[in-house]
C-alpha positions in Angstrom: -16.2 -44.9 3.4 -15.9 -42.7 0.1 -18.6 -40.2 -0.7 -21.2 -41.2 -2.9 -21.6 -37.0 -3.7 -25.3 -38.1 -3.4 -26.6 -34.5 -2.2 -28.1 -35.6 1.0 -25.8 -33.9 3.1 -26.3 -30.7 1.1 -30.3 -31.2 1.3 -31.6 -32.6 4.8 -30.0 -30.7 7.0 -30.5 -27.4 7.8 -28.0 -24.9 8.3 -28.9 -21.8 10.8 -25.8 -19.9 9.7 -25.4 -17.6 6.7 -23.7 -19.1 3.8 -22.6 -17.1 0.6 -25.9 -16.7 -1.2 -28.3 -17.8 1.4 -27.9 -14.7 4.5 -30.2 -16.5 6.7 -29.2 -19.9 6.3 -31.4 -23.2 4.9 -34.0 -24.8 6.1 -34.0 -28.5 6.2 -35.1 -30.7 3.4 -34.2 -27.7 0.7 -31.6 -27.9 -2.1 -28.7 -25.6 -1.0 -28.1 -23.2 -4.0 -24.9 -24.5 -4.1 -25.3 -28.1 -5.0 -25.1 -28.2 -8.7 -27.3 -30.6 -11.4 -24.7 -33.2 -10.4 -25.2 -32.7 -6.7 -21.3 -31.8 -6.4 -20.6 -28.6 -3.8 -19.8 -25.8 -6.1 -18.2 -24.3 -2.7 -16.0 -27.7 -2.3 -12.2 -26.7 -1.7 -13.1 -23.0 -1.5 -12.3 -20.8 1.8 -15.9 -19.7 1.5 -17.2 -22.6 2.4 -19.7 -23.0 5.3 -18.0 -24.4 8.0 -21.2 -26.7 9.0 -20.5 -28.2 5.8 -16.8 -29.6 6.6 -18.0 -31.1 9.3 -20.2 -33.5 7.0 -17.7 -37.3 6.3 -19.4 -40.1 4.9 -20.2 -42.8 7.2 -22.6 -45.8 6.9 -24.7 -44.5 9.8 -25.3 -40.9 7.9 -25.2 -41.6 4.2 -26.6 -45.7 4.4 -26.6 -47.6 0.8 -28.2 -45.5 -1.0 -29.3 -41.4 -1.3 -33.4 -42.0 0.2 -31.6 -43.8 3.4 -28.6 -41.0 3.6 -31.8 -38.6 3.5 -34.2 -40.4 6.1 -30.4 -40.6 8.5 -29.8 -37.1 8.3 -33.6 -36.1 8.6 -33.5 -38.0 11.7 -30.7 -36.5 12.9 -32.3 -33.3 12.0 -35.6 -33.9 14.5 -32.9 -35.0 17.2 -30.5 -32.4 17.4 -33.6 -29.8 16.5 -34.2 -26.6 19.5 
């Protein structure tokens, strides 16, 4: 599956890690800084970029047919993987 570069993956989850720009990581269900008006990754390709991200490949189970489904997959993924 290709990306749709729909965002979800840089919105649902959270990340507990420090990224550049965000020292104490994000909280689920906010817009990293980093995702720009075209919800592209303006980290993509760049060393600096959060490892938790490059572990994020499309897939019909995480991203669905559309962005509210990729959202509601990763939110559920979210509450199960959630300490």
């Amino acid at each position: 599956m290709e990306c749709r570069k729909c965002g979800a993956c840089c919105i649902a989850p959270s990340i507990t890690s420090a990224t550049p720009g965000m020292p104490q990581g994000k909280p689920a269900g906010v817009r990293c800084r980093h995702l720009d008006g075209r919800n592209l990754c303006r980290l993509f390709g760049r060393p600096e970029r959060p490892s938790f991200c490059l572990g994020w490949q499309p897939s019909p189970d995480v991203c669905g047919t559309d962005f509210d489904e990729a959202m509601a997959n990763i939110a559920a993924l979210e509450a199960r993987t959630a300490q």
